[in-house]
C-alpha positions in Angstrom: 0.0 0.0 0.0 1.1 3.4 -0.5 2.2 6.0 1.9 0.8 9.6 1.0 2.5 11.5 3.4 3.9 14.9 1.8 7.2 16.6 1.6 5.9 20.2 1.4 9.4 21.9 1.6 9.7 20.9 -1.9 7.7 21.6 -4.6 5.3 24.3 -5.5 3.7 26.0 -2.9 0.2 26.7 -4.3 -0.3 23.1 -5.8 0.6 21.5 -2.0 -2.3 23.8 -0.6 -4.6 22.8 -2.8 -3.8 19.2 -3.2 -4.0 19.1 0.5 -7.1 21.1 1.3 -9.5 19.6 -1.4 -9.6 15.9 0.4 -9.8 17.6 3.6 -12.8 19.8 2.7 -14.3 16.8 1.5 -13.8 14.8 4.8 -14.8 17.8 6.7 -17.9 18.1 5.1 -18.3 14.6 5.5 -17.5 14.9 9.2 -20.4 17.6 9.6 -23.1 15.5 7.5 -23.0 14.0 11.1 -24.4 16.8 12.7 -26.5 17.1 9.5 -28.0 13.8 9.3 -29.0 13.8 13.4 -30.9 17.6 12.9 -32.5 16.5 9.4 -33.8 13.1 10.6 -34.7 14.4 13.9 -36.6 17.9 13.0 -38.4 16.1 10.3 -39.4 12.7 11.7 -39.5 13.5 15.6 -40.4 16.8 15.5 -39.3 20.9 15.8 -38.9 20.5 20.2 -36.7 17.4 19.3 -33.9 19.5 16.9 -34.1 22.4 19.3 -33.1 19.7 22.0 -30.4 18.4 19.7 -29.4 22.5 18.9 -29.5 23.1 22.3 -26.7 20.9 23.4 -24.2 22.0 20.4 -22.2 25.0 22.4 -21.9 22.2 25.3 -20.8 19.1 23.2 -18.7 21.7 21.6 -17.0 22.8 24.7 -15.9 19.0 25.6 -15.1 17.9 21.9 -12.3 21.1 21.4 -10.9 20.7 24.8 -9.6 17.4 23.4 -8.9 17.8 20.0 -6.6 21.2 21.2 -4.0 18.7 22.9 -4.2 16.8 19.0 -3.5 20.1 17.2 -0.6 21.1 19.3 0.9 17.3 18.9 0.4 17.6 15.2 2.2 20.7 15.4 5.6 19.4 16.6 4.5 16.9 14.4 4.7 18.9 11.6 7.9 20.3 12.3 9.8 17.6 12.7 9.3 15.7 9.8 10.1 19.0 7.8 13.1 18.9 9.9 13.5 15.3 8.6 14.0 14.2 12.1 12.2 10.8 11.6 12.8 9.9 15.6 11.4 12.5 17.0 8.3 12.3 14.8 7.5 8.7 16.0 8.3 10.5 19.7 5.5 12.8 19.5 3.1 10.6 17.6 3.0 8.5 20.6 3.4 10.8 23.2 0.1 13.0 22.1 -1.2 9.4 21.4 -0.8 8.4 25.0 -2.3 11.9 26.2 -5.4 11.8 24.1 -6.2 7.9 25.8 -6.3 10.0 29.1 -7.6 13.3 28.7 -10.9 12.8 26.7 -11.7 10.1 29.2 -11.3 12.9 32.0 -13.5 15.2 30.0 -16.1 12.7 28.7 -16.6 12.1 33.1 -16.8 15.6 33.9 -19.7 16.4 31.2 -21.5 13.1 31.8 -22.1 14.0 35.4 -22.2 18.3 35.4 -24.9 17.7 32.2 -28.1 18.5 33.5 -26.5 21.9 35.9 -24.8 23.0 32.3 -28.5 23.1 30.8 -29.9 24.9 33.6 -27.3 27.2 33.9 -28.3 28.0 30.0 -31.9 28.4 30.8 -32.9 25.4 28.4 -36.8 25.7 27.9 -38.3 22.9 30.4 -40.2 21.2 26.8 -36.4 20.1 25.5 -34.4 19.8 28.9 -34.9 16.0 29.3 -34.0 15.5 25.6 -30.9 17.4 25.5 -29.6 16.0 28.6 -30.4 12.7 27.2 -28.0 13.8 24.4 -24.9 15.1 25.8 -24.5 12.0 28.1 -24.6 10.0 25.5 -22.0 12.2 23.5 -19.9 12.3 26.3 -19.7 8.2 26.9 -18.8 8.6 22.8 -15.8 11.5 23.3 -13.3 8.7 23.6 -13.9 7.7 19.8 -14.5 11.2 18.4 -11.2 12.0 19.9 -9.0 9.3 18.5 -10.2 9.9 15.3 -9.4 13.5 15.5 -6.1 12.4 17.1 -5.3 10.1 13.8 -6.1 12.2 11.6 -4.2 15.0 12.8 -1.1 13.4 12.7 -2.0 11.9 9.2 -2.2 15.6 8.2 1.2 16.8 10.0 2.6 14.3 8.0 1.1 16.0 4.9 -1.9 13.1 4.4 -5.4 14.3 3.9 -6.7 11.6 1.9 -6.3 8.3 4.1 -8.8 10.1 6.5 -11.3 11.0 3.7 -11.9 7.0 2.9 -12.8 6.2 6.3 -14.7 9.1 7.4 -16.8 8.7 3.9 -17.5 5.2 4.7 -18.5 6.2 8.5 -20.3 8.9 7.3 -23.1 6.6 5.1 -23.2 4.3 8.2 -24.1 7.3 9.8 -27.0 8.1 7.9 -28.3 4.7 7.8 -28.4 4.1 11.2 -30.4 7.5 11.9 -32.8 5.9 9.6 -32.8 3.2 11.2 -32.9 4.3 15.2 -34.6 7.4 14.9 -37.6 6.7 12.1 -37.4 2.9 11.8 -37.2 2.2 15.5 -38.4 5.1 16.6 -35.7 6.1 19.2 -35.6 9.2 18.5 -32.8 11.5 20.0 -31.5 8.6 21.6 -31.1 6.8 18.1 -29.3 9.6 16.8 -26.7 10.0 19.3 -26.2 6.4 19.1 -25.6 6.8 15.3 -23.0 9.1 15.4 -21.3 7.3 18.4 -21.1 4.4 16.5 -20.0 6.1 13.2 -17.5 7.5 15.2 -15.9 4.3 16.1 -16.2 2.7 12.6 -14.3 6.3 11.6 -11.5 6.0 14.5 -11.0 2.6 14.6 -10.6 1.8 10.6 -8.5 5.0 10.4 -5.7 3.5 13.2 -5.8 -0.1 11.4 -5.2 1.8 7.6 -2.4 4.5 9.1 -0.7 1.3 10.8 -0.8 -1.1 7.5 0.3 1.9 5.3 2.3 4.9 7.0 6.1 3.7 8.4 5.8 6.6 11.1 2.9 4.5 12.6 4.6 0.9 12.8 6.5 1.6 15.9 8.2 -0.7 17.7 8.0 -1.4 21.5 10.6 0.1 23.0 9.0 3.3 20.6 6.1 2.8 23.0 7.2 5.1 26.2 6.2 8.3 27.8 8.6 11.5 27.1 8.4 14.0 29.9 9.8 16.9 28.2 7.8 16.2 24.6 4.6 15.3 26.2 5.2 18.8 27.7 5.9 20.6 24.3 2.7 18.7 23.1 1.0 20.8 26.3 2.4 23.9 26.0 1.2 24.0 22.0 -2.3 21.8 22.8 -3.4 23.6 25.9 -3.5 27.3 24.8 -5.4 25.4 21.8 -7.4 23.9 23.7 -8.2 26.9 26.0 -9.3 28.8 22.2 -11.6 26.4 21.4 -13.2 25.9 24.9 -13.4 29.7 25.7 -15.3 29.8 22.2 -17.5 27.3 23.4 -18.2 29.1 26.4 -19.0 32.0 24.3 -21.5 29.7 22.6 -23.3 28.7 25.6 -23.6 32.2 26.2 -25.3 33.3 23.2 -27.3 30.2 23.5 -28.4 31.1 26.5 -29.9 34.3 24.7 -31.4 32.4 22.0 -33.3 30.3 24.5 -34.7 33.4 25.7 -36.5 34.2 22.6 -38.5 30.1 22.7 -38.4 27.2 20.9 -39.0 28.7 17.1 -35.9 30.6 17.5 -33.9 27.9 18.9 -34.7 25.6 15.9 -34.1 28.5 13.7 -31.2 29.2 15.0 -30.0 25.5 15.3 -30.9 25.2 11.6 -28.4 28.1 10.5 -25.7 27.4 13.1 -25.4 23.6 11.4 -25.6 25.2 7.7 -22.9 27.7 9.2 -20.8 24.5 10.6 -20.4 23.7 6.6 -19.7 27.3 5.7 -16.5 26.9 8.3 -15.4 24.0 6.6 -13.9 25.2 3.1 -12.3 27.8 5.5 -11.2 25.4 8.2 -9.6 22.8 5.3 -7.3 25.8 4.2 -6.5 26.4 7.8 -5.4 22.9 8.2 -3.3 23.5 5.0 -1.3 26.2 6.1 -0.7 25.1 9.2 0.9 21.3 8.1 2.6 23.8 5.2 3.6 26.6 7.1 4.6 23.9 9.9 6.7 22.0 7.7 9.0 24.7 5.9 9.1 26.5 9.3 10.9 23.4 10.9 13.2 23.6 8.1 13.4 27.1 8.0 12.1 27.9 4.6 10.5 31.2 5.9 10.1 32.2 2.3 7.5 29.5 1.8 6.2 30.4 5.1 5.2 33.8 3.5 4.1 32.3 -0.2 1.7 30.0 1.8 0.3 33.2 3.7 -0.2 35.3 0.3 -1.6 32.3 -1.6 -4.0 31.3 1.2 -5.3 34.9 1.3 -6.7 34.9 -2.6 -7.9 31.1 -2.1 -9.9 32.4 0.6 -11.6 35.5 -1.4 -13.0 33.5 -3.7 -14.3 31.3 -1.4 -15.7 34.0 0.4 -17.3 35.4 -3.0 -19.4 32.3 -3.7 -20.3 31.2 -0.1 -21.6 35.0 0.3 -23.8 34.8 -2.5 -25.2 31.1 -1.9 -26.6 32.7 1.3 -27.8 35.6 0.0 -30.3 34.1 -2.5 -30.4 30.4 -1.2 -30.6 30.7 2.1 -34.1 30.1 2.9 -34.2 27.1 0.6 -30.8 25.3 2.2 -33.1 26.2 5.7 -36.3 24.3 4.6 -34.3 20.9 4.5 -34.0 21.2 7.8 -37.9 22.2 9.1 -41.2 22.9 6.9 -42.4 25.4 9.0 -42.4 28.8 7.2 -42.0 31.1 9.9 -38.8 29.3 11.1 -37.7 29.0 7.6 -38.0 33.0 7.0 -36.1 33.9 10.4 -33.1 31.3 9.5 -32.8 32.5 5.8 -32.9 36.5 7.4 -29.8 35.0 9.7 -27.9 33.8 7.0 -27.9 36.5 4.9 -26.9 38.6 8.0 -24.2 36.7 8.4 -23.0 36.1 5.1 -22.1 40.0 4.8 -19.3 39.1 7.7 -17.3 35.7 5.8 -14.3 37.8 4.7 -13.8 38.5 8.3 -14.4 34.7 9.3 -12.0 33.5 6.6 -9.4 36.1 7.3 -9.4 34.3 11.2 -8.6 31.1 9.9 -6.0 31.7 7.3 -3.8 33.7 9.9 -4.7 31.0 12.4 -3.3 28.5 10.2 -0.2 30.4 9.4 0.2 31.2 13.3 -0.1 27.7 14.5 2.0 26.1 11.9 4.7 28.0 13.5 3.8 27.2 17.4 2.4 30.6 18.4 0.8 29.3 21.2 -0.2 32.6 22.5 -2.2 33.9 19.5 -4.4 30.4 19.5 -5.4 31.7 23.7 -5.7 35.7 22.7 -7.6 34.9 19.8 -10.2 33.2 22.0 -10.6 35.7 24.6 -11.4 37.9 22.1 -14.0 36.2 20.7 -15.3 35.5 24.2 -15.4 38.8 25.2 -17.3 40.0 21.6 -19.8 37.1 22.6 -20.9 37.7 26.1 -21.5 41.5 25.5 -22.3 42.0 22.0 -24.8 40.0 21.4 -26.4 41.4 25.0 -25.9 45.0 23.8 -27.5 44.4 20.3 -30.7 41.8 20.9 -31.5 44.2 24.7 -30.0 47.6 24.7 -30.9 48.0 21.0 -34.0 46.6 20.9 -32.9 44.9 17.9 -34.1 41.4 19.4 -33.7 37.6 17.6 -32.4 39.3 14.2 -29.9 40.7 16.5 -28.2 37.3 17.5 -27.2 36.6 14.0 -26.0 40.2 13.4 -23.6 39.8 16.6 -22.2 36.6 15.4 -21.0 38.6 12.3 -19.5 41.8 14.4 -17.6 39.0 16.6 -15.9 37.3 13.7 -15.1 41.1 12.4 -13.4 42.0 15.8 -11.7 38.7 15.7 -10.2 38.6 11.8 -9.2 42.4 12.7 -7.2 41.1 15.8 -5.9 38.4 14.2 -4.8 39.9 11.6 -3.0 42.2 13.9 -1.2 39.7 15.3 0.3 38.7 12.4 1.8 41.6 11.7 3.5 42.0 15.0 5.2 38.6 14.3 6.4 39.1 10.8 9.5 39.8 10.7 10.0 36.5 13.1 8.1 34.0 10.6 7.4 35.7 7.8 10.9 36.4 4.9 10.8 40.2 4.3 
């Protein structure tokens, strides 16, 4: 079998970006037909209180999912960086150092949110019609975190390695299981939100566990021997110092999500399922953007560990323009498709009119978005593990008081939670971008 792991010091620059992100949008938008297949099967064949239960629970699930997959980033980071290095030991160091972390820490996380679930949704206000169902949900999520997170673990050292494809198979194949089994638990059985966590559970396991067997048949770096097998002190703590702040980013955007949701759930269950319909087309509208983060960062990684800072820069310049057009068509799908991409989701009209109005409020704000992640991935690729933490509390901050100011203060109410998403990502990019200039002359050639 071959091994498609990728040189990128090598070779041109825009072809490796490319090459790299399509496979990895395509497994991305794989990974969120997950989230897709549970709200679709469950608005339409349980009911509108049943996706808002699912909805409800997504800033929570959220929170525990990117705690773990943070420590997986920073380990694919040194990853990364070795093997531009061409330090072969050292790569084979670090994949088993973050893998022994990730066997510990999602268990830790998965225990914590299993037993605080039902304080989390009272803390949030949850309407008393969808509390039993979304506590039902995030239990059973958290009993799965162990599988979501060793496939995110795999995968992310698959991509430091410069391999987006081998993921892609798996994931697909997960995926359709996926649906199937939502079909099958939630209409055929009628299990409802029960049956759908157990779908994507399951999925995940098929995804995790076929992913480890094809990475160990195929990739060298995963054959390791046994006396490979041992706990590093000092790299486990590179891993954390590069994972935590990550993980930190991720969670205090989380938090941030909680908060708005708390908001939402203010306004009742039609805006809740309104708003749960936009936020999961808005988890494929990340996902073009996300892919090209990912690519920068294993690029930028790479030819940073071998100091090639000139790529460094090409990456950054050639990431911006793929990212405008992007931007350009995803702007205009929401602006005149919006309300039709909502009614696959519900068939009731009013909460079809207030998700299209959100998404073309929100589409007006994706150069901003895409802007965060292309400097994200050029920042992490070369271990800023301070930008990944600053760029969070900014975005936590923007979410606990903007949203407040605009939907109370003025008066704009439920079309003012989707118009302080927008602001948020626009103070974020702005900062980010910021950033990045303040470290140029360090990581980017002049």
């Amino acid at each position: 079998m071959r091994d498609h792991s990728t040189d990128m010091t090598v070779g041109n620059p825009t072809g490796h970006i490319l090459l790299f992100a399509l496979p990895a949008l395509i497994g991305n938008v794989f990974q969120q037909v997950y989230n897709l297949a549970d709200s679709v099967i469950v608005g339409r064949f349980v009911g509108s209180d049943a996706l808002a239960a699912v909805g409800a629970t997504s800033s929570i699930t959220f929170l525990f999912f990117a705690l773990c997959n943070g420590i997986a980033s920073g380990g694919g980071i040194i990853v990364s960086q070795y093997y531009g290095a061409h330090d072969e030991e050292n790569v084979r160091k670090s994949i088993v150092n973050t893998g022994i972390i990730m066997l510990v820490f999602p268990a830790l996380v998965g225990a914590a949110g299993f037993i605080s679930a039902g304080g989390i949704l009272r803390l949030l206000q949850t309407p008393a019609e969808i509390m039993a169902g979304s506590s039902t949900y995030i239990r059973y999520m958290c009993v799965g975190i162990i599988f979501v997170s060793l496939y995110n673990y795999i995968t992310a050292m698959l991509r430091a390695l410069g391999d987006s494809r081998s993921p892609l198979y798996f994931l697909i194949l997960s995926t359709l299981i996926n649906v199937g089994l939502d079909i099958l638990l939630v209409y055929r059985f009628s299990m409802g939100i029960k049956g759908a966590a157990l779908a994507t559970i399951i999925s995940q396991f098929i995804a995790a566990a076929s992913c480890g067997l094809y990475a160990y048949k195929t990739n060298p770096y995963f054959r390791l021997k046994k006396e490979e097998l041992r706990y590093v002190p000092s790299l486990s703590l590179q891993i954390i110092r590069l994972g935590i702040p990550m993980s930190l980013q991720f969670g205090l955007i989380a938090i941030s999500s909680m908060a708005v949701q708390r908001i939402v759930n203010h306004y009742g269950t039609t805006v809740v399922a309104a708003f749960t319909a936009t936020n999961r087309i808005e988890q494929l509208i990340h996902q073009p953007y996300a892919t090209l983060a990912a690519a920068l960062s294993t690029f930028c990684g790479q030819n940073y560990g071998a100091r090639r800072l000139d790529r460094v820069n090409t990456g950054y310049r050639h990431g911006l323009v793929i990212m405008v057009c992007i931007t350009s068509l995803m702007t205009i799908a929401m602006q005149f498709f919006g309300g039709a991409i909502t009614s696959l989701f519900v068939s009731d009209p009013d909460i079809i009119a207030l998700g299209a109005m959100g998404l073309r409020i929100t589409s007006v704000f994706y150069l901003a978005l895409g802007l965060i992640y292309v400097v994200r991935g050029v920042l992490t690729g070369t271990g800023d593990a301070f930008f990944a933490l600053f760029n969070g509390v900014v975005e936590v901050i923007g979410r606990f008081t903007i949203p407040i100011l605009i939907t109370q203060y003025m008066g704009m109410g439920e079309r003012g939670i989707w118009l302080a998403s927008g602001i948020v990502w626009f103070l974020s990019g702005s900062t980010a971008w910021l950033r990045l200039k303040s470290r140029s002359s360090q990581i980017l050639a002049r």
